[in-house]
N, C-alpha and C positions, 0 to 999 in steps of 0.2 A: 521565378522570383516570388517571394512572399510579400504581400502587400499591405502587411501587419504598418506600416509607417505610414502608408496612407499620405503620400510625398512630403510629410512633415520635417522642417528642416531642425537638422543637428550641426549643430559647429562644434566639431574639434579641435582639444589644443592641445598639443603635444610635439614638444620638439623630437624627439624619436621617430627617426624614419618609418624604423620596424615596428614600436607600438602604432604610429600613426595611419600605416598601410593596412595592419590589422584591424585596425577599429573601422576603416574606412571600409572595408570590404563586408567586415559582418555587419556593417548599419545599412548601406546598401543592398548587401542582400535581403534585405528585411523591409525594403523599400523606402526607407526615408532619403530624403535630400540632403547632402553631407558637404560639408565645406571644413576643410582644412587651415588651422592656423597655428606657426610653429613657436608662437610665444602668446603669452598674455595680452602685451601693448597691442601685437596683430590682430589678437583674437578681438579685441574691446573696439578697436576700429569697422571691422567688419560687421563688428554687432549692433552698429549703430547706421554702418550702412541700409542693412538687411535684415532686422532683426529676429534669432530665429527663435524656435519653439522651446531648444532644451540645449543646454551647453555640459560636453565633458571634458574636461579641464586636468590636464598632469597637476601635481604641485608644483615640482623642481623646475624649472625653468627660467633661463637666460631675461635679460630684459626685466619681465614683470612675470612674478611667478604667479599661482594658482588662487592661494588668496586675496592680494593687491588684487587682481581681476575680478572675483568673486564679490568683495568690497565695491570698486566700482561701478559692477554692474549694479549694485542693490543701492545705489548712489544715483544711478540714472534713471529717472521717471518712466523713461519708455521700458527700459529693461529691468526693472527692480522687480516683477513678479517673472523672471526667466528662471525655469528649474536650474539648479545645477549640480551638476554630480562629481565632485574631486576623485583624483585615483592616487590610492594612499600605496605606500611600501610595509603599513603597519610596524613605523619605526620608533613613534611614540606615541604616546597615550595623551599628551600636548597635541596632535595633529586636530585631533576630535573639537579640543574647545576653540582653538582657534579657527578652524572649518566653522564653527558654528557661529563665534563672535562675527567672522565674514560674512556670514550669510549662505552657508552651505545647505543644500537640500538631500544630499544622501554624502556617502562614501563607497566605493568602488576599489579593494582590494586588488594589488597584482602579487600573481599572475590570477585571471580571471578566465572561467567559462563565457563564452558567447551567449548560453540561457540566462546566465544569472543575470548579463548585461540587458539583456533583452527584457525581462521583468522589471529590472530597476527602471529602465526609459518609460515601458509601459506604466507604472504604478506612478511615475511622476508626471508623465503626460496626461492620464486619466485615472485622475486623486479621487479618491472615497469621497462621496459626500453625505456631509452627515446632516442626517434628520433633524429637523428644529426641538421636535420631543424625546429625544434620547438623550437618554442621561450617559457622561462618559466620551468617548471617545474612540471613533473605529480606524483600526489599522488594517494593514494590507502586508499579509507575511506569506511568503512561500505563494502568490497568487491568490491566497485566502483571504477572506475579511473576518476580522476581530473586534467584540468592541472590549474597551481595556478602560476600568472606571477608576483607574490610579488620576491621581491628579497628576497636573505635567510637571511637576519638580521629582516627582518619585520616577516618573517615566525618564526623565533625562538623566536621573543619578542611576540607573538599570541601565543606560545606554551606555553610561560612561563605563560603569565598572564592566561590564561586557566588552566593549573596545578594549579594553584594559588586561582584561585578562587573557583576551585574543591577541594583543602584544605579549604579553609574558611567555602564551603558548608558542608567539613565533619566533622568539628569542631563544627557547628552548630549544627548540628545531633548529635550528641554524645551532647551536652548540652541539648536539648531540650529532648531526651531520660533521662538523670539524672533527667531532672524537673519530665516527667511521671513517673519515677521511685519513685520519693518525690513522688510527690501527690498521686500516686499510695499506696504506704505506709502509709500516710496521712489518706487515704480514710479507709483505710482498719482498722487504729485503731481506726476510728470514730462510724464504723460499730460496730465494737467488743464493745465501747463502748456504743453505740444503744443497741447492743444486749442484755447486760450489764443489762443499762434500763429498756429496757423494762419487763426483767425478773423480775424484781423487782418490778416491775410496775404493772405487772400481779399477782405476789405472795399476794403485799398485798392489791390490788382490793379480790383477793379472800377469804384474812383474811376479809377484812372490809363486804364484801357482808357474808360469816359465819354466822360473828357474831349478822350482823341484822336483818336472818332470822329467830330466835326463837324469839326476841324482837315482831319482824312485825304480826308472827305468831299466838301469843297472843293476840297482840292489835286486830284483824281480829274474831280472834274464839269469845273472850267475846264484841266483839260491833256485834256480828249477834248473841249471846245467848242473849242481854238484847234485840237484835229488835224482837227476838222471842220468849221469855219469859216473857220478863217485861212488863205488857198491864199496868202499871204506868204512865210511861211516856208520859209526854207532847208532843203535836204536834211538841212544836219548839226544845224539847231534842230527838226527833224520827227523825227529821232533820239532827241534828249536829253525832247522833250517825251512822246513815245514810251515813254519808260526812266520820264520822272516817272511816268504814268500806270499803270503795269503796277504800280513799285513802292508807289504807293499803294492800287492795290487790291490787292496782297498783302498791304500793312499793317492795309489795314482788315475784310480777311478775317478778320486774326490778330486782332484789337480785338474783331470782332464774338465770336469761338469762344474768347477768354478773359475775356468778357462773361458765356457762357455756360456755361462751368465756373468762375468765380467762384460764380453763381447754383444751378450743380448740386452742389456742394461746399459753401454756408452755406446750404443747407436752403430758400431763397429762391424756386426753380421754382416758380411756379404756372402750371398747366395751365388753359385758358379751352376748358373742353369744350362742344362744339355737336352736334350732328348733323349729319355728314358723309357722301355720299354716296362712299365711298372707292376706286370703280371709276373715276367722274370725275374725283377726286384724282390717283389713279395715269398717267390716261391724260394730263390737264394737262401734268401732271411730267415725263413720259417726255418730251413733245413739245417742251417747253423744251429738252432738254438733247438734240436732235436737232439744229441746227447743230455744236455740238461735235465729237459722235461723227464726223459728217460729215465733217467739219474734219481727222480724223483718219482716215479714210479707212477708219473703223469701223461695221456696220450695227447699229442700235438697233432692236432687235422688241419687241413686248411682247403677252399675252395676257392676257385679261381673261375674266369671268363674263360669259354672259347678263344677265342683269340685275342691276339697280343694289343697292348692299350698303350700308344702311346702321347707320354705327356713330357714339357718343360717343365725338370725340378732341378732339384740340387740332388744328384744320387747322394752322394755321403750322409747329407743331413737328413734325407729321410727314411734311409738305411737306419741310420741314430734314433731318428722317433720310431719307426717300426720295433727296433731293438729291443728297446726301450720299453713300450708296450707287452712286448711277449716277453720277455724277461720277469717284467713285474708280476706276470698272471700266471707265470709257472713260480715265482719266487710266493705268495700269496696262498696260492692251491694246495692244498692236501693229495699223497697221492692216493691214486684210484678214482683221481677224476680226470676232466677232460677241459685243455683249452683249444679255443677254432679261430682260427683267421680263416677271413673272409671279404675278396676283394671282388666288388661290384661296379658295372657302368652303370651310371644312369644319364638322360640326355644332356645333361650339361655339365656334370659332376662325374667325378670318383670317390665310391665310397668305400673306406676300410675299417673294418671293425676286428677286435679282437677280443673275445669272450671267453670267461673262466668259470666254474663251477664253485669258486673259494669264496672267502670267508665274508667281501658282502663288504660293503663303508655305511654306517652308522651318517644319516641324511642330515644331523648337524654339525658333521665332519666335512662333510662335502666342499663345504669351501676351502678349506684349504689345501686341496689335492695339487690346485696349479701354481700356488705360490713357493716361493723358493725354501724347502727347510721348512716346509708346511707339512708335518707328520701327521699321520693320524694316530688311533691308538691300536689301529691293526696291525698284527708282526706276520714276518714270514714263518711257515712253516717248516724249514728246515736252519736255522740259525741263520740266514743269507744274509749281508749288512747292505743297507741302505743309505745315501747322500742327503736324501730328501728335496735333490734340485734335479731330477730326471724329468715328471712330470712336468716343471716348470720349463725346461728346455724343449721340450718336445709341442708345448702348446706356443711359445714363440715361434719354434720353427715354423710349425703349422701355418702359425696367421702369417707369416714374412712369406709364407707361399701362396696369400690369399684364402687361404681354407679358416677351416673352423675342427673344435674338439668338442666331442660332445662324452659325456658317463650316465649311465644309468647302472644305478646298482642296489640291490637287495640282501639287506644282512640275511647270512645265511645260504643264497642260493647262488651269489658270485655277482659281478661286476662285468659291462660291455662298455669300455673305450669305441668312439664313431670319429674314425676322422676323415673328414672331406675338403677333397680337391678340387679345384675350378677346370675344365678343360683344357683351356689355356692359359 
């Protein structure tokens, strides 16, 4: 306990349970002797019981407020030199002269620090004394002493307009608090209405993408049955059927990967986890997308564990992010270079990397490699058309399996995709 109080008694007044517990608890631990009184009339009776050394006093109060009190103490003989400290709301700049007319010896702001309170009781308890040969007048600021050679009408007119403009200040604050509180509000049904939005926005991107996938599906299957069935056809209708076929599986590329971020964007992904041997996964994958690379006059390697790794994924969807990945890095590549997958254990992970020798992303590109429709200004090397919502699919899937996507890449010398899996 601090014994800064030195058992000197304080009478409280405040009808407020909660101001009057706090005040009670930080005067006692400072060691003065503390009596509680929840109006004025109360307080002024006990002060005449017991009278004590320094009084703090609410204003608003039931009964007899804080300056009636203040008043009669400075009316009673025995207690008319008793400090007193009112606790203002800093609601008018009237509080001050009428504290004063009463007989007030400080002011007491809420809400208030425990030090500041702890200084005002000390600097009222043990008051400056002033020298008989000094000229002027010493104050007690901040713990400090000052001597201040204004006379006391300039002193009380600096005091008032200071109170004064410490109300104006706190009236401003309270206004500009209500404006964040609006626009806070504001904001927040704008969102809900965004949110709103966008739901709907996503629900029927994925009606429309639905329904265009069995249309697209069709036009694709019979324009590759007549390229490969029908030796009928003219040079320039083996062209145009040609054009249908390509354009349809780009469309339906695009159908299926805003299928997919429909679904990864209204919370709707569900993952169909199995037990996956993911060495066999990896090697599958690669082997698919070995005509391509070929195609491209690009060599696809890939290294793999000893033995087989098994983990709980979603095969399909991470067949789709693998795909994905090495599709892009032969789509990207010049040929006469080389991309590598490469799948690693390590003690609590799985890591997969797939690495190109191509053209490299410009590092203030980089961010928008995993947003949806987030291009860069890199093209592929053999006219390949691109969605620009693959990457973005593939880093959702990733994290809904717990993992992470990492890129490091160098214009110029190619691009390494890192994606890792948790064990389990």
């Amino acid at each position: 306990m601090n014994d800064a109080g030195q058992g000197r008694r304080i009478l409280i007044v405040e009808d407020s349970a909660v101001q009057g517990t706090m005040l009670r608890r930080a005067l006692l631990g400072r060691g003065y002797a503390v009596e509680w009184a929840r109006n004025g009339a109360e307080a002024l009776k006990a002060a005449r019981l017991l009278p004590p050394d320094l009084v703090v006093a609410d204003i608003e109060m039931p009964v007899m407020d804080g300056y009636e009190l203040c008043s009669n103490l400075r009316a009673d003989p025995v207690l008319a030199r008793t400090p007193v400290i009112l606790l203002t709301s800093l609601s008018d700049p009237e509080d001050i002269v009428r504290g004063l007319n009463a007989g007030a010896d400080n002011y007491l702001t809420k809400p208030f620090e425990e030090e500041y309170l702890a200084r005002r009781i000390e600097s009222l308890l043990n008051p400056v004394r002033q020298p008989d040969d000094q000229d002027g007048l010493t104050v007690r600021v901040a713990g400090r002493d000052f001597n201040v050679r204004s006379d006391r009408q300039q002193i009380l007119n600096l005091l008032i307009s200071t109170f004064e403009n410490a109300v104006e200040q706190n009236r401003e604050l309270v206004r500009l608090n209500a404006d964040l509180s609006r626009a806070r509000h504001e904001v927040e049904e704008r969102n809900q209405t965004l949110e709103t939005l966008n739901k709907q926005k996503n629900e029927m991107l994925g009606m429309a993408a639905h329904d265009l996938r069995n249309p697209l599906g069709v036009i694709m299957a019979y324009s590759l049955f007549l390229l490969q069935e029908d030796s009928s056809l003219t040079e320039q209708q083996t062209m145009f059927v040609t054009s249908i076929s390509r354009c349809a599986e780009s469309m339906l590329q695009l159908v299926e990967d805003l299928l997919d971020v429909s679904a990864l964007e209204s919370g709707t992904l569900r993952l169909r986890l199995g037990r996956v041997d993911l060495k066999s996964l990896v090697a599958e994958t690669t082997r698919l997308n070995h005509p391509a690379a070929t195609a491209k006059g690009i060599e696809l390697s890939i290294s793999l564990p000893d033995e087989e790794l098994l983990v709980e994924v979603d095969r399909p969807k991470l067949e789709q992010v693998l795909n994905n990945l090495i599709t892009n890095a032969v789509k990207f590549s010049n040929p006469g270079t080389r991309v590598q997958v490469i799948l690693r254990e390590e003690p609590d992970r799985m890591v997969l990397s797939v690495s190109d020798q191509g053209q490299g992303i410009p590092e203030r590109e980089m961010g928008r490699l995993f947003r949806p429709f987030g291009r860069t200004s890199v093209r592929s090397t053999g006219g390949e058309r691109s969605t620009g919502l693959g990457l973005a699919i593939v880093k959702n899937i990733v994290e809904a399996h717990g993992g992470q996507i990492d890129v490091h890449s160098e214009v110029g010398r190619g691009s390494t995709f890192t994606v890792t899996l948790p064990r389990s």
